[in-house]
N, C-alpha and C positions, 0 to 999 in steps of 0.2 A: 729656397722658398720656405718661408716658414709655415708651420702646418696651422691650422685654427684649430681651435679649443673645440674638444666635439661638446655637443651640445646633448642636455638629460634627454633620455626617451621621453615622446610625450604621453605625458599623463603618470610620468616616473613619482612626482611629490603626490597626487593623486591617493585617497586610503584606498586599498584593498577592498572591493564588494564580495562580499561572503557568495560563497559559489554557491548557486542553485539546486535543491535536491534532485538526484537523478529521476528523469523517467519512470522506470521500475518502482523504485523507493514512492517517490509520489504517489501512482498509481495505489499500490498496495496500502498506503496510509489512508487513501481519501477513501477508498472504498469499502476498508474494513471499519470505517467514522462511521460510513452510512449505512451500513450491514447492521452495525450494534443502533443505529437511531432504527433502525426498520424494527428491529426485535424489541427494543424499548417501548416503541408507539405500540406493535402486537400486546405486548403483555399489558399495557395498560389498559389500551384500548378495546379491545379485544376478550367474552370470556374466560377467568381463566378456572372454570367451574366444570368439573365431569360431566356429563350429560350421561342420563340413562343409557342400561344397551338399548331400552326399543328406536330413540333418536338417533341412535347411532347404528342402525340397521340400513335403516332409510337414506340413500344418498341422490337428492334430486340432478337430474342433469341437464341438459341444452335444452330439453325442450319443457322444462319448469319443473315445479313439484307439486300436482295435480291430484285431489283427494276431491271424495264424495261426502257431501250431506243432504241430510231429508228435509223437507219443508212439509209441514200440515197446513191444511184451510178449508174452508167452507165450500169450496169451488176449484176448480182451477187457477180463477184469476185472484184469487185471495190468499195467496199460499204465504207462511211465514216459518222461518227455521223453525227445528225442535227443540230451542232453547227457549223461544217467545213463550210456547206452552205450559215450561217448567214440569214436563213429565222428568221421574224418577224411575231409577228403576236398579234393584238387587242393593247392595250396601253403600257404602258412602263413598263409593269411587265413583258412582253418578248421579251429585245430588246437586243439580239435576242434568239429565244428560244436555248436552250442546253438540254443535258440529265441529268439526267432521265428524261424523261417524264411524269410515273406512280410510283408512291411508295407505301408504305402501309399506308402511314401518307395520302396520298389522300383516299382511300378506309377509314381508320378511318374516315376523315371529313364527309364523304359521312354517316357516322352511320354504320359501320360496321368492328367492331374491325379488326386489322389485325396488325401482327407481319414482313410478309414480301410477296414481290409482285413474284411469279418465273412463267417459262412454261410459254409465252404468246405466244398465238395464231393470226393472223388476217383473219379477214373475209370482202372481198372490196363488198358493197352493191352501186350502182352508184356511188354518190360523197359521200359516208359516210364509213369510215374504222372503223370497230368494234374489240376491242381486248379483245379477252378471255384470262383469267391467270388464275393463281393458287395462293390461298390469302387463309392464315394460320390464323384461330382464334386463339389469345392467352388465352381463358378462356379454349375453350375446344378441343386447340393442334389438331384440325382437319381442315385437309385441305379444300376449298371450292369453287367452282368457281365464278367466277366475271366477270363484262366485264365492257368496258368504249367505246367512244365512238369519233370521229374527224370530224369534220367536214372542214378541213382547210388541208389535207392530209398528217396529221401525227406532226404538226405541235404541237398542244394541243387538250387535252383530257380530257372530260366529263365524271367523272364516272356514272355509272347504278347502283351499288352497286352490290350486291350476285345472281345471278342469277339460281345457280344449287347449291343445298343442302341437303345429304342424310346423314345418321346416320353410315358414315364409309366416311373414309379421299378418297379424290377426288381430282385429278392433271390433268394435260398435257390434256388439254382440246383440242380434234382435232377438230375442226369444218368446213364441207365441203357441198356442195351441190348434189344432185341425184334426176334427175327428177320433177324439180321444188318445192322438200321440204328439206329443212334446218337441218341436223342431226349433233349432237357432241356424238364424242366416247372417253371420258374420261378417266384416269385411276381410276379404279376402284380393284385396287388387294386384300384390306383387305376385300372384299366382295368372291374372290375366282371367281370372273370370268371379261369379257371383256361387258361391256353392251352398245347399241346403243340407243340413245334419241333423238326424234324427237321435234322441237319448233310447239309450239298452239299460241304463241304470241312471236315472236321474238323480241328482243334477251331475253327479262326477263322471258320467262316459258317453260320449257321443263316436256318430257314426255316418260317414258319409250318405246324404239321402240320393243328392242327384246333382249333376249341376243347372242350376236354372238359366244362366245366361251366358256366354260366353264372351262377356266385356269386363274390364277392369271399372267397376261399380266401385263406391266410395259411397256410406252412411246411407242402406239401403233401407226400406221398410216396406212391409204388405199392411195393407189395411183395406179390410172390408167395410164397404160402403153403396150402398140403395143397390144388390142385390149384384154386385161385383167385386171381386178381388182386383186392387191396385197394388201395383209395385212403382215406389218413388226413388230414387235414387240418383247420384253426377257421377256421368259417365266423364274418366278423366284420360280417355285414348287421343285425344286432339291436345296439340299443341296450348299449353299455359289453362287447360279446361280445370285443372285442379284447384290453380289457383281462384279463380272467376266462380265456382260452384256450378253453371250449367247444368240445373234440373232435368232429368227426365223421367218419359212416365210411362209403363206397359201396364197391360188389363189383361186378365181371364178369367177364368171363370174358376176355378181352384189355385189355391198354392202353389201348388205343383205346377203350375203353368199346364200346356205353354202358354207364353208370352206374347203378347200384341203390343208392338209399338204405339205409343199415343202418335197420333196425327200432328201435333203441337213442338213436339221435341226438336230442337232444344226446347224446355219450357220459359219466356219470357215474362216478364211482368206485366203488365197493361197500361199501367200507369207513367212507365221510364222507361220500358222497352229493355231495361237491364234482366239479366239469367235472374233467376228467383236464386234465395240464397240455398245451399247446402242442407240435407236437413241434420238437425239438432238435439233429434229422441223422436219418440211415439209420437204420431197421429192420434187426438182424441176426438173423443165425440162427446159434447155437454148441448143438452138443450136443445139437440136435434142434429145442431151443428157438427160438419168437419173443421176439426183446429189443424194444421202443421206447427211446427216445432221447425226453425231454423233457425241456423247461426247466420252471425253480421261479421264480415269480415270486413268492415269499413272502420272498426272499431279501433281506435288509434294504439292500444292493447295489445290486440291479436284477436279476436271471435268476444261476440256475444250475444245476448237469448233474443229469438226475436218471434214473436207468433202469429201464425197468419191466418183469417179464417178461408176456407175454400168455398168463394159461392156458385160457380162452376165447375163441375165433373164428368166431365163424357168421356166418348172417345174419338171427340173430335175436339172439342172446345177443356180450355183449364184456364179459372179465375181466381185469383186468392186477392186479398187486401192485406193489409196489416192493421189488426188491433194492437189496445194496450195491455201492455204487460208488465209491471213491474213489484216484483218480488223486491223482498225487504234491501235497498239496497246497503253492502256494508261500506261503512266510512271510517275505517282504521288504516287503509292501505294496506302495507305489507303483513300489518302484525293480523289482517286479518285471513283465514284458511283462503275467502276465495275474491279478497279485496282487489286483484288488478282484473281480472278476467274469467268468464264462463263459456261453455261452447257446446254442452250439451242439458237436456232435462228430462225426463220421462214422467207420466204424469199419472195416474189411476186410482181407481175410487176405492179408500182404505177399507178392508174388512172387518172392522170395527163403525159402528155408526156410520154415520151420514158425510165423514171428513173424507177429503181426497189427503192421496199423499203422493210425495214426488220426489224422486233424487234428482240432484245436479252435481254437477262437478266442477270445481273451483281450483284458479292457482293464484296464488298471493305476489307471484312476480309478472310483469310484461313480458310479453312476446321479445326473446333475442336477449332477454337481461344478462345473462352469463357474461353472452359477448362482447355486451355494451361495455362491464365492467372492466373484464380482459383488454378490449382496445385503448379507454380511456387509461387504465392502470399503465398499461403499456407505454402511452404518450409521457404520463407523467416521465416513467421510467427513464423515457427515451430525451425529454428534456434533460433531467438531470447530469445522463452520461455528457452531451455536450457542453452542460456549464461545467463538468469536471473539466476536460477538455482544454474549455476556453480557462478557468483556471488557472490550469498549468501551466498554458503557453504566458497568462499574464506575468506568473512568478519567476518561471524562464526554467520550468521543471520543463516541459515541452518544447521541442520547436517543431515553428509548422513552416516549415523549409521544402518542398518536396524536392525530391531527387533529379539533379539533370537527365540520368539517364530513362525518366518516365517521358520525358518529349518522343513523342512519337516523327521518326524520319518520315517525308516523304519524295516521292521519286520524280524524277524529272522528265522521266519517258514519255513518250508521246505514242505509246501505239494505241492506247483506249480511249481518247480524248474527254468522253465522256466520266468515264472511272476514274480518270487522272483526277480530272476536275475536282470530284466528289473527295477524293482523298485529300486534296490539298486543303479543299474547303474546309472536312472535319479535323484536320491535323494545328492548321491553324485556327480553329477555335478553341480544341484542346491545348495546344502553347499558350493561347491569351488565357483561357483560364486557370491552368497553373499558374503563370505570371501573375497574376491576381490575386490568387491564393498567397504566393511566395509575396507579395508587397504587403499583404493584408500581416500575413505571419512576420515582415521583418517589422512593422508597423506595431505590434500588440508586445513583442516579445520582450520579457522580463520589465513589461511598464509598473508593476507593483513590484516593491520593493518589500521585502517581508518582515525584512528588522524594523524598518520606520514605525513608527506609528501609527502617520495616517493607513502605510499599507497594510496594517495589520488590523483597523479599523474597516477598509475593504476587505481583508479577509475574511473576517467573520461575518461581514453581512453576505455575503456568497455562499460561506458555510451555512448559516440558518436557510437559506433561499435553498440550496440543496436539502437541506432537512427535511424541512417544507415539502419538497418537491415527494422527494421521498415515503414520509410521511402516508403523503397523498396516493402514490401509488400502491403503496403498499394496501392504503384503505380498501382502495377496488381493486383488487387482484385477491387477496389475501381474505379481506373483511366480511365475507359472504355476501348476501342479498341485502341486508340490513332490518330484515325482521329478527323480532323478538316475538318467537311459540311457545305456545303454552305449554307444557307435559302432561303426557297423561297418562292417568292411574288406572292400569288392568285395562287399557288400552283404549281407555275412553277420556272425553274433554267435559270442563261443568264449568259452572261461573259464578260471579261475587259479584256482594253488591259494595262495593265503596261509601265510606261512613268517616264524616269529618265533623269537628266540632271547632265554628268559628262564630268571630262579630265583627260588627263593622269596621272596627282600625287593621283589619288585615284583612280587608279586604282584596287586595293586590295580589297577597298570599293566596287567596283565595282562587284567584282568574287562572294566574299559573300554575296552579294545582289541579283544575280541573282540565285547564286545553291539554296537560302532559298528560294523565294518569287515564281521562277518556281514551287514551289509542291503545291502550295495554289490552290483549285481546282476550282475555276471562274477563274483565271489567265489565258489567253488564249494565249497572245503574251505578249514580252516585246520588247519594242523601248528604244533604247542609244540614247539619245540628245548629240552627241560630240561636246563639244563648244574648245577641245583646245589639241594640240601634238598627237602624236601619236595613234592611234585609234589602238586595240586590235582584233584579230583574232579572229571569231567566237569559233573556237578551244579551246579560251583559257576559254570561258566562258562554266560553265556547268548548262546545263538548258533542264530542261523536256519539256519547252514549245520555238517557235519559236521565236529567239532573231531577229532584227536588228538595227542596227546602221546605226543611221543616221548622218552625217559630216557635221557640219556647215562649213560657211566661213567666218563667224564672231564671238568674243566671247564675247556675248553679254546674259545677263539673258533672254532678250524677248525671247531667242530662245526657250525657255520650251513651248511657246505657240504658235510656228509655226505651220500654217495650213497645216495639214498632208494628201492626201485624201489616202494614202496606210494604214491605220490606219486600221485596220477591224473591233475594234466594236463601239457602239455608246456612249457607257462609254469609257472614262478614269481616271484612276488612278495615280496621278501625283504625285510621293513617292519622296524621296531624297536617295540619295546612300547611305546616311552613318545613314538612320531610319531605327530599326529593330523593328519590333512587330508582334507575331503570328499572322497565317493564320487567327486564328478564329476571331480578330481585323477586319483584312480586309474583311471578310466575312461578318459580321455584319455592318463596314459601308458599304458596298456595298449593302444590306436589304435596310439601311434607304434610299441612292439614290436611288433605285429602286420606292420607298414608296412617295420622293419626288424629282422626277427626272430633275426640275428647279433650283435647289439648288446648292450651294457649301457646299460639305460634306466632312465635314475633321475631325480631332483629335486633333489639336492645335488650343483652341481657347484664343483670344485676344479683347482687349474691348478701343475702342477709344471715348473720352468721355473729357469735357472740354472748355473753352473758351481761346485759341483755342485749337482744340482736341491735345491728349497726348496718345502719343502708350503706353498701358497697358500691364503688361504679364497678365499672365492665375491665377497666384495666388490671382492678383489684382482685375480679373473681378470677379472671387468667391465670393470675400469679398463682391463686389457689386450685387452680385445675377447675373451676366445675360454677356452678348459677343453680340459685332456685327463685326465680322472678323475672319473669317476662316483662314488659311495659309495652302497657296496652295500648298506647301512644304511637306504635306501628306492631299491628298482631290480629292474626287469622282466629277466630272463632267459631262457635255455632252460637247465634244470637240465641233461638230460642231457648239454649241451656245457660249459656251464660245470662242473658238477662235476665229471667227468671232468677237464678241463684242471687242474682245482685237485688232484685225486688221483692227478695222471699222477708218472712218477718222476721229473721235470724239478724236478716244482716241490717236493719232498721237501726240499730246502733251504730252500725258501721258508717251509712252515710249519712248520720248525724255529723260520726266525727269529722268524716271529708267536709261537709259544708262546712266546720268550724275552723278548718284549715285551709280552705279553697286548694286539697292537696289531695293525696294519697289513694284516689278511684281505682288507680289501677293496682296497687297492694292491698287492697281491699278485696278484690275479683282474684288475686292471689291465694288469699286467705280461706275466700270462700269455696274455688275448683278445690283445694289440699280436704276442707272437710267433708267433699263429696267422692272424693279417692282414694284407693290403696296404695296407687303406681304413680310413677310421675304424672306431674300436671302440665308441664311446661317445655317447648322446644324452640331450639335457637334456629338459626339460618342466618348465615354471613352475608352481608351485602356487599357486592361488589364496591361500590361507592355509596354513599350517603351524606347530603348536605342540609345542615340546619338554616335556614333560610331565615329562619327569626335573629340569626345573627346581624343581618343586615338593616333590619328592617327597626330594630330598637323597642318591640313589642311582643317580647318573651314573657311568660309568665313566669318561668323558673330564672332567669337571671347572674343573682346570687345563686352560686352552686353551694357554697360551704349552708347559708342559712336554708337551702332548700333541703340538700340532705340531713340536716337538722330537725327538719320538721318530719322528714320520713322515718327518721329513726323512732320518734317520737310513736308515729303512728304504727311503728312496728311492736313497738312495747306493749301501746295498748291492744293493738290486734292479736297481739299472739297472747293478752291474756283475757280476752273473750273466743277466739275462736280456735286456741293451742297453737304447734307450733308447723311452719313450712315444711315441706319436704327437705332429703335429708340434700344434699348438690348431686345433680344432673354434670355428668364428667363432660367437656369437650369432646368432640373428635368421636361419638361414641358408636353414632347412628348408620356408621357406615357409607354413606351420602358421597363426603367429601366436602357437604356445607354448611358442617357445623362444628368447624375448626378454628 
């Protein structure tokens, strides 16, 4: 019998498909891609600029990052921040002060860790206003009290550091006077009762007085009214009372109690029958009236201010209404101290004139932000790992085969009829869903092919989509809160007025100039320099801070340094319409003019250098180590001294020559700071990013670079032989900072 010709294995003419990277190898490739895309997005994204130690003291945590400011007004119900005012006060680190006032990063300086400042109290002692808070240790998560101090009425404030410190968390520090001795009745609830403490050396030492109630009270206060002492407070011993607020209310006849239950307690509303809310600070008294002070915890937030008047007070009956209230509110969001939420206020008649004043306390994130970030961050995270995942198994790095021996056996016995049942049941749905798995996995496995093309085509869009993914997570996890704070100098915050010079054909430039640069939280005003056509509607501009436009009747560049006295602060910022750079640019140079408030502080530096000098750009002066020329085109001033120098009759030549160039304002203001100083005139600050927006838009006035620095050079010649020559170069890197490298 003859044999038959064996026959090729099949798939023997077949080419060879390149074997799949292993498992391991995969894994370690993909993931070390996305490690370096995560570090990428950070450094880009991300500042990568020192920050002062005082900001780096301060570490806000889960439950926000909570600081105090004052508000002044006529009344109670007319209160506005202490920025509205434009009080000043001591050198140019407050000109003029703003809020916050107190943060934690002050209490840190002072040596005493602190995560966030809330509950401030004030206590007016002649001309000295004392403020107790509430200042959170972040080693040991317990609260503690603090107090600081004014001597300029409300102006700035001296911390004292820690003043009240017991071995259970301590808040809402009431502080009042009886009979010539000084008592604060703190909250004290994880102790299980209300305790009263009398000062042996005021403000820094207190002393058990007594305990007045023996309930777990939450934001308690006494206040005397038509010829009785009330105590208000939420009792939070019932089941979710903490959360709900649950007012109650006892009477006696002194401080000291004792206590009489209000007839009414719980206290309800009248109107909804809901708990009255928690209260929120002091009880005042205006115009005869009882006000409360309560927080709103309906606020989709977390808490805020809400004030009730009381037109019943017995000790049987309790009536409050809600008036209105609304304090200036802020419209920055995050970039502002207390733009997402407030929860407490205290309110009392300023010992200066006829003005009340009031602390609140403010946090610029929502209630739960941390977390929200962390879970969202998380998800992304937690996507990405699965399209790795599914990746691998499509390249056939992966297989998703599971293993026979995860079938779980079951038994045939019959003595539990019931159990058996149960077993059989969850055994065979765990078989069908391995099985599923295993179909789905022989289904997927190695369907992209990684040499082809097309597969290689799918690869890479899997790989950006993991970037992406990444990217994204990295944002909230990594990115902070996403504000941008302002710094401050010797421990305080001030503000600027923003100064643009535009006309009609950029106008566009103009919209996006104002909706961005309004959120930047020193941003207080911005002024339109209209040098030309039509001038645009308030309306059309959208801006969280107060815009106006001012109209020339010449279109001339000097206009950008017209002396303004409607100007409100003593900074300006004199930006161009069509420079965009984050807030936190402008908040950083606005630090350094704070630091050196005789200066021209700008972002664009330039180096004139030569016989005769030669306008440099910025790449050039690098080369050379060093700049002496700012461009005022984005740069920090003091208007009254720059303008003035620019409208003095010295420099009446000067912006002859600019009109006859429609050029050179800002080497002019150059020229002029150098013959008013010894020392430098001039400081840099790096911007993180910075985009020329007039590139876009075909309505630059510098254009031509080569014929524009031609004409500067020109105007350097003749400046430095009217008003001599620049400073000698301001070196890089000099200031110490870290941002002016």
């Amino acid at each position: 019998m003859q044999s038959s010709p064996s026959l090729p294995a099949a798939g023997a003419n077949r080419r060879r498909q390149p074997a799949a990277p292993s498992a391991p190898a995969y894994l370690a490739a993909t993931l070390s891609f996305l490690v370096l895309a995560a570090l990428a997005y950070s450094h880009a994204a991300f500042p990568r600029f020192p920050h002062p130690p005082a900001t780096r003291l301060c570490r806000p945590d889960a439950e926000g990052s909570w600081s105090a400011g004052v508000f002044l007004g006529d009344s109670p119900f007319s209160l506005k921040p202490i920025e509205h005012w434009g009080i000043s006060s001591g050198g140019g680190a407050a000109w003029p002060v703003s809020n916050p006032v107190v943060t934690c990063a002050d209490v840190a300086e002072a040596g005493f860790p602190s995560s966030f400042v809330a509950n401030p109290f004030l206590f007016i002692q002649g001309d000295a206003i004392y403020m107790f808070f509430e200042t959170k240790d972040p080693v040991t998560s317990q609260g503690n009290i603090a107090a600081a101090i004014s001597k300029d009425a409300g102006a700035t404030w001296q911390q004292l550091g820690v003043v009240l410190d017991e071995k259970w968390h301590l808040s809402y520090p009431y502080v009042f006077s009886y009979e010539n001795k000084t008592y604060m009745m703190p909250e004290s609830s994880k102790k299980g009762n209300l305790r009263l403490y009398y000062t042996v050396d005021f403000p820094l030492k207190w002393k058990l007085e007594k305990v007045l109630l023996e309930r777990p009270l939450v934001d308690s206060v006494i206040v005397n009214f038509q010829g009785s002492y009330w105590l208000l407070g939420s009792d939070i011993s019932s089941y979710g009372s903490k959360q709900r607020g649950e007012l109650c209310i006892w009477y006696s006849s002194s401080p000291l109690g004792p206590w009489n239950p209000h007839r009414q307690n719980q206290v309800h509303n009248n109107k909804d029958n809901k708990p009255s809310a928690r209260n929120g600070g002091r009880p005042f008294i205006y115009n005869g009236n009882l006000y409360r002070i309560g927080k709103d915890r309906d606020a989709g937030s977390g808490y805020d201010i809400l004030v009730f008047k009381v037109e019943v007070l017995t000790a049987n009956q309790y009536k409050e209404v809600v008036v209105p209230f609304v304090p200036e509110k802020p419209l920055k969001d995050r970039n502002a101290w207390n733009g997402a939420r407030s929860h407490h206020l205290d309110i009392q008649q300023h010992p200066l004139g006829q003005l009340w004043i009031g602390v609140m306390d403010g946090d610029r994130v929502p209630l739960g932000d941390s977390v929200h970030r962390l879970t969202i961050g998380s998800m992304f995270y937690g996507v990405a790992s699965i399209s790795v995942l599914l990746l691998g198994a499509l390249i056939g790095a992966i297989k998703c085969i599971l293993p026979l021996r995860w079938y779980l056996p079951h038994t045939e016995k019959r003595s539990d009829t019931l159990k058996t049942e149960k077993q059989v049941f969850l055994c065979h749905k765990f078989n069908s869903l391995i099985c599923n798995v295993n179909k789905l996995g022989s289904l997927i496995d190695g369907r992209i092919n990684c040499r082809a093309r097309k597969g290689g085509i799918y690869i890479a869009v899997i790989l950006l989509i993991l970037v992406v993914l990444t990217c994204f997570g990295t944002h909230y996890i990594f990115g902070g809160n996403g504000a941008e704070e302002p710094y401050p100098v010797k421990g305080r915050y001030s503000q600027f007025t923003l100064l643009t010079m535009t006309y009609d054909a950029r106008l566009w430039n103009l919209k996006m100039f104002v909706e961005h640069y309004s959120k930047c939280a020193s941003v207080r005003e911005i002024v339109v320099v209209w040098n030309k056509g039509r001038p645009p509607s308030l309306v059309e501009l959208k801006s969280m801070v107060p815009v106006r436009i001012r109209i020339e009747n010449k279109n001339t560049i000097n206009n950008r340094f017209n002396i303004d006295k409607e100007i409100k602060k003593k900074t300006v910022m004199e930006l161009d319409d069509d420079i965009m750079m984050t807030c936190d640019d402008l908040e950083r140079g606005f630090k350094v003019w704070r630091e050196h408030p005789d200066r021209i502080v700008g972002y664009y530096p330039r180096l004139a250098e030569g016989r005769p000098l030669e306008y440099r750009n910025e790449r050039y002066a690098r080369q050379q180590g060093g700049y002496n020329i700012i461009l005022t085109g984005a740069a920090f001033m003091d208007h009254e001294l720059a303008f003035k120098r620019y409208w003095s009759k010295e420099a009446e030549i000067g912006r002859q020559i600019v009109d006859s160039f429609f050029n050179c304002e800002d080497v002019l203001l150059n020229f002029l700071f150098v013959n008013e100083s010894l020392t430098s005139t001039v400081e840099y600050v790096k911007p993180a990013w910075a985009v020329d927006m007039s590139k876009f838009s075909g309505v630059a006035i510098s254009r031509n670079t080569q014929a524009h620095y031609h004409i500067r050079s020109k105007c350097l010649a003749i400046f430095s032989g009217i008003y001599g020559n620049l400073t000698s170069k301001r070196f890089f890197n000099r200031r110490g900072d870290g941002w002016d490298s």
